[in-house]
N, C-alpha and C positions, 0 to 999 in steps of 0.2 A: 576293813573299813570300806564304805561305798563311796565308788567314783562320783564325779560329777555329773556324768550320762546317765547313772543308775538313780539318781536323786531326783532330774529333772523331771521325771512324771509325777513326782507326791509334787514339786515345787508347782507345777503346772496345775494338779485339780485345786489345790489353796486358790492357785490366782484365778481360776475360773471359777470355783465357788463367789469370793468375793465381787469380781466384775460382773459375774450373773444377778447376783442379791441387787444391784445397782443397776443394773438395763430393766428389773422387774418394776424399777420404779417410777419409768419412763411410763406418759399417757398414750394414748394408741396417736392421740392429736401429735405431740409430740414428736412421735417415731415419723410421722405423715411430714410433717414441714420440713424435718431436716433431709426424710429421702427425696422430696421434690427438690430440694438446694442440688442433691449430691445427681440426681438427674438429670436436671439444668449441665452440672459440669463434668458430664460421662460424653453428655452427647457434643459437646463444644470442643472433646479432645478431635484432633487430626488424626491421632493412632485410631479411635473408635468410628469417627466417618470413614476411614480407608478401607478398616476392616469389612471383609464377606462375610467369615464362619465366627461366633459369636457363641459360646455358654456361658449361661446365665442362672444361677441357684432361684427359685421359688421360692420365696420367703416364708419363713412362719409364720403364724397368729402377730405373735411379739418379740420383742427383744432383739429383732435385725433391723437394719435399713432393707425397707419393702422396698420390691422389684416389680410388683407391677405396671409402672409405668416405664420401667426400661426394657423391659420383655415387651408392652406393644409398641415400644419406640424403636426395637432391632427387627419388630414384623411389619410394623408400618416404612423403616426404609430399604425393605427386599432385601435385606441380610439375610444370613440363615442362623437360624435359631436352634440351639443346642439347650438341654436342660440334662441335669442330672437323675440317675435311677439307679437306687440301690440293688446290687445284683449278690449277695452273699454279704450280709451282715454278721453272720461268725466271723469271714476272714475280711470284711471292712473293706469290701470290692464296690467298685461302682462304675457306670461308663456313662456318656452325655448321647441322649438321644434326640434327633430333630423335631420339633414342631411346625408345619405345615403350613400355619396360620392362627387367626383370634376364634373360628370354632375350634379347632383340634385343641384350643390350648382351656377354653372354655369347658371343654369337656372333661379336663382329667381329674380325677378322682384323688383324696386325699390318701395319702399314704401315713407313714411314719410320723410323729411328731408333728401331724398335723400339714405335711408338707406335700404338697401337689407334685406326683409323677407321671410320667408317662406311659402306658403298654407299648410293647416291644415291636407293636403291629398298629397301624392305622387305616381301617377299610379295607382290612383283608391285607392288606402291605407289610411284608416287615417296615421297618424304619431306617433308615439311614442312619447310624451312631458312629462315635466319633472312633472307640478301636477297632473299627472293620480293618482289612484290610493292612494297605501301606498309607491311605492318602490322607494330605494335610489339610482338614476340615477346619480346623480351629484357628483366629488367629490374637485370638481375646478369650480369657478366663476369666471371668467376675465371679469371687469368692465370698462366702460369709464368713464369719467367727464370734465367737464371744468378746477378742477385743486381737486388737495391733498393736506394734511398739514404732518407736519414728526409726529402729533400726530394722526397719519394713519386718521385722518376726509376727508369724502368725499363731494366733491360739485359738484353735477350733474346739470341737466338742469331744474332744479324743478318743473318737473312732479312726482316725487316718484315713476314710475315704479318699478326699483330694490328693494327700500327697503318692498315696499308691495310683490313682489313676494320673496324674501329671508325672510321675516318674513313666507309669507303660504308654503311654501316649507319646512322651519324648523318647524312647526306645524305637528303634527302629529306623534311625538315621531322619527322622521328623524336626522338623523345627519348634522347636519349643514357644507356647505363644507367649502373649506379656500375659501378668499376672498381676490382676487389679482386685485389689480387696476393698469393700465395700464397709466404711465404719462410722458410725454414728459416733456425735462427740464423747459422748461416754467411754465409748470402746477404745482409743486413742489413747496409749499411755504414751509413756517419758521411755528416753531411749536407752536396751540392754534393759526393759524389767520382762520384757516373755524370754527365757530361757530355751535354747535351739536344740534340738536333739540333731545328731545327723543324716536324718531321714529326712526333716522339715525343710519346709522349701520356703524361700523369703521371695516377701511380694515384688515387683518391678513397680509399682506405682500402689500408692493408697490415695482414697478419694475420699474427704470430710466432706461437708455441708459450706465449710469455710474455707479448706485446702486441696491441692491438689500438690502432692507428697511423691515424687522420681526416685528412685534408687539411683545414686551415682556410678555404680558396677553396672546398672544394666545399659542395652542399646535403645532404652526408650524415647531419651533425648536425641538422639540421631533419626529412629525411628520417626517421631515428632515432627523434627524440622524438615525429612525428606517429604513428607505428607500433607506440609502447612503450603 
């Protein structure tokens, strides 16, 4: 008989088929108004004005809360700017590399799924990314998914990307940063319906159009009030 672990990835592509079928029916106007709301209230956190080092996912075409206005709102306040870049898609690796500014970020090229990456190099430069080294670059992760639960669980595209790059990132005796998932009201279910494997990592904050969602285990509300 299969365990409960061994079940949760058939339980997990049902509930992503299903909430996919349902963000495909959002209009692009649509996606636009609610990620301006959630915009609005990324930049009004105290944890996100404090924060330096800042990754930020490139939105698709569809079906996410778009990022381009919060990508030139973390370049326009001289934060630095981290993006994601698939680096071995067989073993579902990736690392967050910086952006420069609105040319460098102008420039990049669509990659995968439609999704704007970076080269590893800018003007003959390598790039600063976020596993060099020891140092703590990051102090904010804004994540996508196909949807949330309010018991902050995420459900991605199930590839594991993020959760392998936030486990090697927090390796190394690093501060692990908050982790702010990005969900359109669609994506927002009831809580305990995304199913956790033990590798999944739960958000410390989720960010609607209409709410702003803390995890009570995490330091964000401490975080918060030392910053306000």
């Amino acid at each position: 008989m299969a365990t409960i672990q061994q079940l949760i990835p058939q339980q997990k592509r049902l509930l992503r088929k299903t909430v996919s079928a349902g963000l495909s029916l959002i209009s692009s106007n649509g996606i636009e108004v609610q990620s301006h709301k959630i915009t609005e209230r990324i930049r009004a956190l105290p944890v996100f004005k404090s924060s330096q080092g800042v990754c930020c996912y490139l939105s698709m075409p569809s079906g996410e809360v778009s990022t381009a206005s919060i990508v030139s709102a973390i370049l326009k306040s001289e934060k630095r700017l981290f993006v994601p870049k698939m680096l071995n898609k067989k073993e579902g690796m990736m690392d967050c590399f910086e952006i420069y500014g609105e040319e460098d970020l102008a420039s990049l090229l669509s990659g995968q799924w439609g999704i704007k990456e970076p080269e590893t190099s800018w003007n003959g430069t390598p790039r600063t990314h976020a596993l060099q080294d020891d140092n703590e670059l990051l102090d904010l992760i804004l994540l996508p998914a196909v949807a949330y639960d309010r018991s902050f669980s995420r459900l991605g595209h199930g590839k594991g990307y993020y959760d392998r790059f936030i486990a090697s990132y927090s390796a190394n005796d690093r501060h692990r940063p908050v982790l702010v998932g990005l969900s359109l009201r669609e994506q927002l279910l009831g809580s305990g319906a995304i199913p956790m494997s033990d590798h999944d990592w739960r958000m410390d904050m989720i960010i609607t159009p209409d709410e702003v969602l803390i995890r009570a285990e995490s330091d964000v509300k401490e975080r918060e009030s030392s910053s306000s």
